[in-house]
C-alpha positions in Angstrom: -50.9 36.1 -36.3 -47.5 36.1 -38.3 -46.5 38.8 -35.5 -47.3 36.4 -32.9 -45.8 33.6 -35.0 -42.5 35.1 -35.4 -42.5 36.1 -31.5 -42.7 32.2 -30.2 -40.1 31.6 -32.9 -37.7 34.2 -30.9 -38.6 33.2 -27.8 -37.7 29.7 -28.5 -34.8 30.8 -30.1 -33.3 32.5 -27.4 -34.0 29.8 -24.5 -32.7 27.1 -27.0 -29.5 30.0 -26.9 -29.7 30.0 -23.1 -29.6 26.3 -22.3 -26.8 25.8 -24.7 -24.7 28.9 -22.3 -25.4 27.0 -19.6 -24.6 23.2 -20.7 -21.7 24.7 -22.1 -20.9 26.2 -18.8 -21.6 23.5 -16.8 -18.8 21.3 -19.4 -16.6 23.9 -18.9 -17.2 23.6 -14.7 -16.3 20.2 -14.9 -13.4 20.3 -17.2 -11.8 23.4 -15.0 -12.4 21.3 -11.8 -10.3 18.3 -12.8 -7.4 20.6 -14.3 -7.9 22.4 -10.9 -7.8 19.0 -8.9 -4.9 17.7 -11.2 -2.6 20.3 -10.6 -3.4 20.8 -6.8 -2.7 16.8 -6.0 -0.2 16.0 -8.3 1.6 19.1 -9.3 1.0 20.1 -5.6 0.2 23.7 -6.8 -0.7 26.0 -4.1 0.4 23.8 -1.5 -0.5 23.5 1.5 -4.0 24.8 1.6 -6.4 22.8 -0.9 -8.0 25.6 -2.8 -9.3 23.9 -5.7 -12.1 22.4 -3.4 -12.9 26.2 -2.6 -12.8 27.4 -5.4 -14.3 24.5 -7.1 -17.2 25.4 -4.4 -17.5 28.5 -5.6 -17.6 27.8 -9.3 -20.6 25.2 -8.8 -22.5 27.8 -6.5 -22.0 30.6 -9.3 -23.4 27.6 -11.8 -26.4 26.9 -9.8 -26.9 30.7 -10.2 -27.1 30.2 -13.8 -29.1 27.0 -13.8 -31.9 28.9 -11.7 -31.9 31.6 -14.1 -32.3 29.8 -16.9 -34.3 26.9 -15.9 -36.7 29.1 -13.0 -36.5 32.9 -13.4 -36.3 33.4 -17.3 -39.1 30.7 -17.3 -41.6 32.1 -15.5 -40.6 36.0 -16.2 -41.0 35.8 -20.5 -42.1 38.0 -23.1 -45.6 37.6 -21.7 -45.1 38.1 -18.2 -43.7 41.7 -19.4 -46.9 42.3 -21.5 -48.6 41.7 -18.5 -46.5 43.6 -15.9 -46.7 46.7 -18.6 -50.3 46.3 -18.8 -51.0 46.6 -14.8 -48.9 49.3 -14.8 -50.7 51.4 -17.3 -54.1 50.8 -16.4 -52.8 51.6 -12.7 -51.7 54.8 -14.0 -54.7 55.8 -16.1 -56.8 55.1 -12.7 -54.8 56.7 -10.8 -54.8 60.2 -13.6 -58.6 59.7 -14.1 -58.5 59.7 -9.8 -56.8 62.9 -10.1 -58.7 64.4 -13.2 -62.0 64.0 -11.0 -60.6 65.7 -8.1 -59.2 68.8 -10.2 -63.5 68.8 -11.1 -64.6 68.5 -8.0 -62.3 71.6 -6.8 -63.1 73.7 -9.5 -67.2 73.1 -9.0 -66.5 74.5 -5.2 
C-alpha cells in the first residue's frame, strides 16, 4: 500500500510539474508577443513584412501543442495506462510462446 501511496504522490507531483511548464510557457507566449508586436509597430523592426503576427502564429500553435500534451495525452496515457499496455503485451506473448510450444509437441508426436 505505501508502494502504491508513494506512486500517486509522484504522479501528482509530476503533473502539478507539468502544468506549471506550461502556465509558465503560456506567460512567457504572451509576454514575447507584445515585445514582438512592440518592436514591429513602433520600432518598425523588420519592416515591411509583419512577422511578429507569423511568428506570433507559430508560437501559439507550438503552445497548443503543449497544452494537448499536458492537459489530453499525458492524462489519459499515465503510469497505469503503461501497466496496462505492459500487461497485454506479455500475456500476448506467453500465448503466443505457449502457441508455439504446443506445435513444437505436436511435431515431435508425428
Amino acid at each position: 500500500m505505501e508502494k502504491e501511496a508513494h506512486e500517486q504522490y509522484e504522479y501528482a507531483r509530476k503533473r502539478i510539474k507539468q502544468k506549471k511548464v506550461l502556465y509558465f510557457h503560456f506567460v512567457l507566449f504572451l509576454v514575447g508577443s507584445l515585445f514582438m508586436f512592440v518592436a514591429n509597430e513602433f520600432f518598425k523592426v523588420g519592416e515591411p513584412m509583419e512577422w511578429d503576427i507569423w511568428a506570433t502564429t507559430i508560437w501559439f500553435f507550438i503552445w497548443i501543442l503543449h497544452f494537448i500534451k499536458v492537459y489530453i495525452t499525458d492524462r489519459f496515457m499515465n503510469k497505469a495506462w503503461e501497466n496496462e499496455q505492459i500487461e497485454r503485451l506479455v500475456a500476448r506473448q506467453k500465448n503466443k510462446l505457449q502457441q508455439l510450444e504446443s506445435k513444437i509437441a505436436d511435431d515431435l508426436k508425428k
